[in-house]
C-alpha atoms as one frame of an Amber mdcrd trajectory, in Angstrom:
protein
 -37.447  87.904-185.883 -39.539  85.101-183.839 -37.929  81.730-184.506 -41.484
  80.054-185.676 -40.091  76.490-185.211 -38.331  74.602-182.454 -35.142  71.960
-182.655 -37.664  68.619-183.168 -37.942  66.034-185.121 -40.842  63.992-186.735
 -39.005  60.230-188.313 -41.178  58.622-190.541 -40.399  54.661-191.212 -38.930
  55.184-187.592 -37.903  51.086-187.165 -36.550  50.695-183.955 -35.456  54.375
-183.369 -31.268  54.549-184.499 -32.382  57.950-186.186 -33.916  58.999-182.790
 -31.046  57.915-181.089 -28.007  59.527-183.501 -30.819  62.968-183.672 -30.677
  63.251-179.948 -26.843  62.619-179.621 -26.796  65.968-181.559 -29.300  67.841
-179.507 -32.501  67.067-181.248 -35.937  66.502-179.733 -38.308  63.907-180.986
 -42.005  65.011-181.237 -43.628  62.082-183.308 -42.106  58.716-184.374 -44.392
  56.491-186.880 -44.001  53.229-188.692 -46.366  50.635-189.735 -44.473  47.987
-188.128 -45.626  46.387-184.686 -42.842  44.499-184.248 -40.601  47.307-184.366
 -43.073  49.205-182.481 -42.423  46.917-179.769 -38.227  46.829-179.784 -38.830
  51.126-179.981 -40.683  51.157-177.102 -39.047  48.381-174.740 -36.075  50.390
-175.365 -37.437  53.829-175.026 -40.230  53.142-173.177 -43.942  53.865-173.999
 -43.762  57.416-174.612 -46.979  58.177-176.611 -45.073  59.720-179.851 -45.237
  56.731-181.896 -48.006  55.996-183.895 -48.406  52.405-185.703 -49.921  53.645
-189.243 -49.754  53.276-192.899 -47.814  56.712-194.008 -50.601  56.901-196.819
 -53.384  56.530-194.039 -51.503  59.024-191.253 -53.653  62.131-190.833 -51.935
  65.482-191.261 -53.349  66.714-187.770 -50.980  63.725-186.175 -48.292  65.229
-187.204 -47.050  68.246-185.148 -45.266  71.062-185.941 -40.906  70.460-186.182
 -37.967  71.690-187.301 -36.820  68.704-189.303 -38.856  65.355-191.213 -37.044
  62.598-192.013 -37.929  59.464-193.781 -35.964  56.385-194.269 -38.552  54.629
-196.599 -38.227  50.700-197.148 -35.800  50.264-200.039 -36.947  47.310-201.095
 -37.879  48.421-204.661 -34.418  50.285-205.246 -31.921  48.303-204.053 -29.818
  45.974-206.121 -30.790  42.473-204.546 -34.405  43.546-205.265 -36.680  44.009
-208.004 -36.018  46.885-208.977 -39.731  48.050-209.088 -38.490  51.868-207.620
 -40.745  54.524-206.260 -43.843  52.688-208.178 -42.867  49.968-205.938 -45.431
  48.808-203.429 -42.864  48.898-200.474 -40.826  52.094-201.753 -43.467  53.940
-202.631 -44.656  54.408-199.777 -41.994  57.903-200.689 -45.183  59.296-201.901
 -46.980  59.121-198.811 -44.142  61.163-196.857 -44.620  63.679-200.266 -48.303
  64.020-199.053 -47.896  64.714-195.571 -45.422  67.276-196.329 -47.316  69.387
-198.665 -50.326  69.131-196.265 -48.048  70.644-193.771 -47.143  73.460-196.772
 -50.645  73.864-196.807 -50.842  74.974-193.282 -48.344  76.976-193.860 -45.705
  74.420-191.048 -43.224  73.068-193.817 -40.400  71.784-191.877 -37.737  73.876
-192.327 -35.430  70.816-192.948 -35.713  67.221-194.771 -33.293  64.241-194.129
 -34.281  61.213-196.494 -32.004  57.848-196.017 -31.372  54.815-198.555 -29.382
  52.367-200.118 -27.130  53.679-203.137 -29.530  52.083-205.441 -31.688  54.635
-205.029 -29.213  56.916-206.969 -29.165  54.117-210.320 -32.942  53.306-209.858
 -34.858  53.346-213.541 -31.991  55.108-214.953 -31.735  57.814-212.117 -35.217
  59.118-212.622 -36.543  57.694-209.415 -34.230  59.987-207.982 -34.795  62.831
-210.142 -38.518  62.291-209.253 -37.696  62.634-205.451 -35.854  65.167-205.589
 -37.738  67.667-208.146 -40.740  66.943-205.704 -38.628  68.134-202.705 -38.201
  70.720-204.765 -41.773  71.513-205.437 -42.411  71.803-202.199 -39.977  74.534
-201.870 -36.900  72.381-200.493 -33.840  72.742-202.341 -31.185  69.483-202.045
 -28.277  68.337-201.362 -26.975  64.604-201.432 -24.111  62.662-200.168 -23.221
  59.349-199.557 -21.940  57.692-196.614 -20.369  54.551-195.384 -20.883  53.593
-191.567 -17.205  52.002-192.065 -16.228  55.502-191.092 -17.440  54.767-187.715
 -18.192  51.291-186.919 -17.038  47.797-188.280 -19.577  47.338-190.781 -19.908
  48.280-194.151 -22.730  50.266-195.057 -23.205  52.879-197.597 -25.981  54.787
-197.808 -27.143  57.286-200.056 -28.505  60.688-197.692 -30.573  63.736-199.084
 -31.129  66.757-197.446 -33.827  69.184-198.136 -33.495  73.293-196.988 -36.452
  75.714-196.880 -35.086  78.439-198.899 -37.007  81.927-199.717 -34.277  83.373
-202.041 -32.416  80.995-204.649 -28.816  82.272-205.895 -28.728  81.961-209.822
 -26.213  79.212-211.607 -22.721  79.405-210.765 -20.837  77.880-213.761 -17.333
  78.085-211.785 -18.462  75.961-208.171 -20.658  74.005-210.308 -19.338  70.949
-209.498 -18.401  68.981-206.383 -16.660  65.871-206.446 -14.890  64.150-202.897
 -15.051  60.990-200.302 -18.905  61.823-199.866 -20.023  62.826-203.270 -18.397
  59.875-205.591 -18.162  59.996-209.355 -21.323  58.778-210.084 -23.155  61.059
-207.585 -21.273  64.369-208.652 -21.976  63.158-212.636 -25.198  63.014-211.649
 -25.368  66.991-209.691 -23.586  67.829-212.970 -26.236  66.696-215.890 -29.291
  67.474-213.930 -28.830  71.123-213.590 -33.074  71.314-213.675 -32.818  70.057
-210.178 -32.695  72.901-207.224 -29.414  72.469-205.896 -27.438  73.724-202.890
 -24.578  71.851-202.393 -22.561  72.190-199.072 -18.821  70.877-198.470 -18.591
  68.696-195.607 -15.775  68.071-193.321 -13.537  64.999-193.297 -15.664  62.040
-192.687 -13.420  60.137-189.576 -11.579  56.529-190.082 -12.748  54.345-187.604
  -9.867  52.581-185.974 -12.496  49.040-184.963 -12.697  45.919-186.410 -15.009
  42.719-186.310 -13.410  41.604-183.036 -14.241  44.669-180.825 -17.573  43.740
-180.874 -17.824  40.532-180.605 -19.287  38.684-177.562 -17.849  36.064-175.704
 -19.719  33.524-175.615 -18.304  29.865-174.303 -17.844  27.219-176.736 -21.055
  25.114-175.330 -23.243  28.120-175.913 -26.200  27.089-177.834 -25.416  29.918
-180.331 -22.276  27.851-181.918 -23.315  25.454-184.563 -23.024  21.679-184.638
 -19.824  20.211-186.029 -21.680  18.937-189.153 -23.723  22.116-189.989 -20.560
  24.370-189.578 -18.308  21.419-191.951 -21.373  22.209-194.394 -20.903  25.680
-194.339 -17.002  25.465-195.284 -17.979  22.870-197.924 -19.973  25.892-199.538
 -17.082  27.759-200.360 -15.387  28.369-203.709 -11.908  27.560-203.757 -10.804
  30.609-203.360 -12.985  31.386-200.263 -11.989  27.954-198.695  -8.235  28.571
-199.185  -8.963  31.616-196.935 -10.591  30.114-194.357  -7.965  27.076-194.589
  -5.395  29.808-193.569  -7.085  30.926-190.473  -7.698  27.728-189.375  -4.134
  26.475-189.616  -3.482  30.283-187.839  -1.676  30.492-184.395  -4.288  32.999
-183.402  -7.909  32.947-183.421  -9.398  35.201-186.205 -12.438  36.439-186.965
 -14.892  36.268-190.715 -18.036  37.111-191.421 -19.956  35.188-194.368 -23.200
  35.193-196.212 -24.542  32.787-198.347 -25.704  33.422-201.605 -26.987  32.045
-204.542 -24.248  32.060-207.975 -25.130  29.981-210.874 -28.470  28.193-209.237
 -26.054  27.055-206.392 -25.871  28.288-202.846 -22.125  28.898-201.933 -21.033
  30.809-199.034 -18.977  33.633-199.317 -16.340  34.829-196.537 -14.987  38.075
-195.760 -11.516  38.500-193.661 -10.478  42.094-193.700 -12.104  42.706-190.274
 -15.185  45.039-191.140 -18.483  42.857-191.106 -20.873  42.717-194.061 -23.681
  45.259-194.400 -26.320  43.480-191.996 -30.046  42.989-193.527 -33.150  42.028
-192.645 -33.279  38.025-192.676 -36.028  36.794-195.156 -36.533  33.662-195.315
 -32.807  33.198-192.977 -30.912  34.115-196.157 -30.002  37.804-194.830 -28.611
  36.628-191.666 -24.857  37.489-190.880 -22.606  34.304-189.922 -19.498  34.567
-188.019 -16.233  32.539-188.825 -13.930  32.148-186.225 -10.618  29.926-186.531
  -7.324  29.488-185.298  -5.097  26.701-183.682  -6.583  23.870-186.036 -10.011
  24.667-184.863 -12.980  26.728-186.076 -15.896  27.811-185.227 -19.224  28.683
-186.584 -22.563  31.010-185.384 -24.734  33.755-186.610 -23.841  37.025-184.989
 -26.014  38.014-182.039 -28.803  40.422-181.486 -26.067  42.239-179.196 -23.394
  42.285-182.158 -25.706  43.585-184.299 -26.328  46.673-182.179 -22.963  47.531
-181.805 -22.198  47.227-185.484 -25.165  49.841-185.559 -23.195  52.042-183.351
 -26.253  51.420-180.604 -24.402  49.369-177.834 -26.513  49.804-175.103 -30.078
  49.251-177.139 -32.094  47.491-175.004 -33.213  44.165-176.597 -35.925  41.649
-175.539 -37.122  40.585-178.845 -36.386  37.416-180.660 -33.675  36.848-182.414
 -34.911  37.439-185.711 -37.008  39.521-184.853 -34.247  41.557-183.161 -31.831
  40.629-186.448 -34.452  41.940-188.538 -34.958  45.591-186.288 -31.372  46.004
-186.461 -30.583  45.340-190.562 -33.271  47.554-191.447 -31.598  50.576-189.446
 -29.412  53.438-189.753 -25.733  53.730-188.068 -26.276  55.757-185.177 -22.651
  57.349-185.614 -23.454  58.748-189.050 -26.881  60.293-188.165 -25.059  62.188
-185.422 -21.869  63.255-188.024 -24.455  64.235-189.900 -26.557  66.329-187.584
 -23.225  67.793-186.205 -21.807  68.836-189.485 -24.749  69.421-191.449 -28.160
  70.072-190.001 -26.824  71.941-186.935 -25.034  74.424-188.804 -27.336  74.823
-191.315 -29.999  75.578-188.440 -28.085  78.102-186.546 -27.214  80.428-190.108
 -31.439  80.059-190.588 -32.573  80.614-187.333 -30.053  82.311-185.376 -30.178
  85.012-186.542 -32.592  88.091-186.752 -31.644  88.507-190.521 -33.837  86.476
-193.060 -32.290  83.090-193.842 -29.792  82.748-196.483 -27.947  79.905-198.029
 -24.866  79.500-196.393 -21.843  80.876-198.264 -19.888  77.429-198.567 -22.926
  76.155-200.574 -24.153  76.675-204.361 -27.643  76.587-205.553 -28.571  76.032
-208.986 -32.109  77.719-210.030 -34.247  74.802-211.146 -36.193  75.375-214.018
 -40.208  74.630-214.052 -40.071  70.615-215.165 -43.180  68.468-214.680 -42.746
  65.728-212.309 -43.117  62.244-212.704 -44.944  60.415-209.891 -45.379  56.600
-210.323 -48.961  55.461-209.651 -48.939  53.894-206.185 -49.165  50.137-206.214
 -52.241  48.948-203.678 -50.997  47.972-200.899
C-alpha cells in the first residue's frame, strides 16, 4: 500500500510558530504556516527566517489551492469568545469563529479527495463550558462530519515549564472503519481527562469517539527562578520606588501579609502578580508557590505579568521580560527583536513548546506509524474505543462580519 501522504504539517492561527517549533522537535515538517497577524508574521520570520510558507490571510479568505497537501492540520483559533475573562460570545464569536473558516478549508480539501489524515485543535478550557458545552459539541460533530473521529484531553504546561497553563487539546483521526459502542471501556477518567471532560465523553455518546490512554504526563522539577534573568538593579526594567510602593498598596490583606513575609525573608524570593479588577477596584494579586501565572496577551497593559522579588528588607518590582516569557513557553532560544509588547503579546497568545512535542511523541506519532506503517488498511489502535456517532444535525453559528 502507497503511503499517499507525507509527515507535514499545515498550522493555521500559526502566531509566532511554538506549534512549529514543539511539531519539529518530534520529527514533523512544516509545509504552510498562516495567520492574519503581521506582527506575528514578523517575530515568525525574524526567528525562522523568511521561508515563503507563511501566508498573512484571513482563514475565511485563504484559497484552498494555498494549502498543500499534509499529514496533519492544526488550528489554534483565537479564544477570545470562549474563554472565561471574555465575553463569552463562542464559535458565533467574531474572533473564535474564525473555527469555521478552518471547517471550510478542510472539507475543500475532502473535496479533493487530500483530508489530512490527522487534526490537532488547541484552546483554553473554556472552550469545553462554552454555551453550555454545545460550542464544543458543534466542533466536534463537524470534525466528525468530515470523517474525523475525536479524542480530547487537557493539559497543563506546569508539567513541563514554570507556568501554569491548561489547555484544552482535540485530536481528529481519519478513520474508514468505526468499531460499534463498547459499554464496558466506555469511560475514561485520569490526570488528562478531568471530571468534567470525561462527564462530558460520557453524556454525548452521539459524538464519534476514539479515545486513547496516554502515558504519564512528566512533573517538571522548575520553578519561577530558573528562568529568570539577571538583570542589575539600575536596569531600566525595575520600577521606580513609588510605582512599585503602589503596587504593594494594591494588595488585599491577605496578599500583602505574603509579600510582607518575603520581604522581611533572609533570602531573595521570587512572585509573580497580576492586577485585576474585584468589586470596581483594581487590586493586585500575588502568587508565591514558584510557578508563574498563565501569561496573556497585554490589552490595554492589563495582561502583562509582573514580577515580585524580595528579601533582606528590600523588594523589588518589574514586568517579566520578552526573554522570560519565552522560556516559560518552553522556547529559550526564540529569537526576539520585537517590542516589548509586541513580543509580550506573541508569546501569551502561544502554545508550550514542551507539550506540543509530549503530544506529538505520545500521540500523533504513534497513531501515524499503526495508519501508515503498515501495508494493512488503517485501524484504530487497540488501546482506543470509538463510539459510532449517530446522524445529528449540526449547529453552526452564523459568522459575525468581520
Amino acid at each position: 500500500m502507497s503511503q499517499p501522504f507525507e509527515k507535514t504539517f499545515a498550522e493555521f492561527f500559526a502566531g509566532i510558530g511554538l506549534m512549529r517549533i514543539g511539531l519539529e522537535n518530534a520529527g514533523w515538517e512544516i509545509a504552510l504556516a498562516n495567520d492574519i497577524d503581521r506582527e506575528k508574521w514578523q517575530m515568525y520570520r525574524e526567528h525562522f527566517g523568511d521561508t515563503g510558507e507563511f501566508i498573512v490571510e484571513d482563514i475565511h479568505k485563504l484559497k484552498p489551492a494555498q494549502v498543500p497537501t499534509v499529514g496533519l492540520a492544526t488550528a489554534s483559533f483565537p479564544c477570545n469568545d470562549l474563554s472565561l475573562a471574555g465575553a463569552r460570545h463562542g464559535l458565533a464569536g467574531e474572533q473564535s469563529s474564525a473555527f469555521w473558516g478552518f471547517v471550510d478549508i478542510l472539507k475543500a480539501m475532502k473535496r479533493e479527495r487530500r483530508l489530512p489524515p490527522l487534526v490537532l485543535l488547541e484552546n483554553v478550557t473554556g472552550f469545553l463550558t462554552s454555551h453550555g458545552g454545545q460550542d464544543f459539541e458543534d466542533a466536534l460533530l463537524a470534525l466528525n462530519d468530515l470523517g474525523y473521529a475525536t479524542d480530547a484531553f487537557i493539559i497543563d504546561a506546569a508539567r513541563f515549564v514554570p507556568q501554569s497553563r491548561q489547555r484544552l487539546f482535540v485530536i481528529g483521526i481519519k478513520t474508514r472503519e468505526v468499531a460499534s459502542f463498547n459499554d464496558s471501556a466506555r469511560f475514561y477518567e485520569s490526570e488528562v481527562r478531568p471530571p468534567a471532560l470525561a462527564s462530558f465523553v460520557l453524556m454525548h455518546p452521539d459524538i464519534n469517539w476514539c479515545i486513547r490512554q496516554l502515558p504519564p504526563l512528566p512533573k517538571s522539577t522548575q520553578r519561577l527562578a530558573d528562568i529568570l534573568e539577571n538583570l542589575p538593579p539600575n536596569h531600566a526594567m525595575w520600577w521606580s520606588r513609588k510605582r512599585a510602593e503602589y503596587m504593594l498598596n494594591q494588595m488585599s490583606p491577605k496578599h500583602r501579609a505574603q509579600a510582607d513575609a518575603m520581604i522581611n525573608g533572609s533570602t531573595t524570593r521570587y512572585g509573580t502578580v497580576f492586577r485585576r479588577v474585584r468589586n470596581g477596584k483594581s487590586m493586585a494579586e500575588l502568587r508565591t508557590d514558584g510557578i508563574a501565572g498563565c501569561l496573556r496577551t497585554p490589552r490595554g497593559g492589563s495582561g502583562r505579568q509582573i514580577l515580585f522579588a524580595a528579601g533582606n528588607g528590600r523588594f523589588g518590582v518589574r514586568l517579566l521580560t520578552p526573554r522570560e516569557c519565552a522560556r516559560l513557553m518552553g522556547a529559550d532560544d526564540f529569537i526576539i527583536k520585537a517590542p516589548l509588547n509586541q513580543a509580550l503579546f506573541g508569546f501569551g497568545d502561544a502554545v508550550c513548546v514542551p507539550v506540543i512535542e509530549w503530544i506529538a511523541r505520545n500521540y500523533l506519532n504513534p497513531v501515524w506509524i499503526e495508519q501508515y506503517a503498515k501495508e494493512e488498511p488503517p485501524k484504530l489502535a487497540e488501546a482506543s474505543v470509538s463510539y459510532k456517532t449517530s446522524a445529528k444535525q449540526i449547529r453552526r453559528p452564523a459568522r459575525s462580519t468581520r
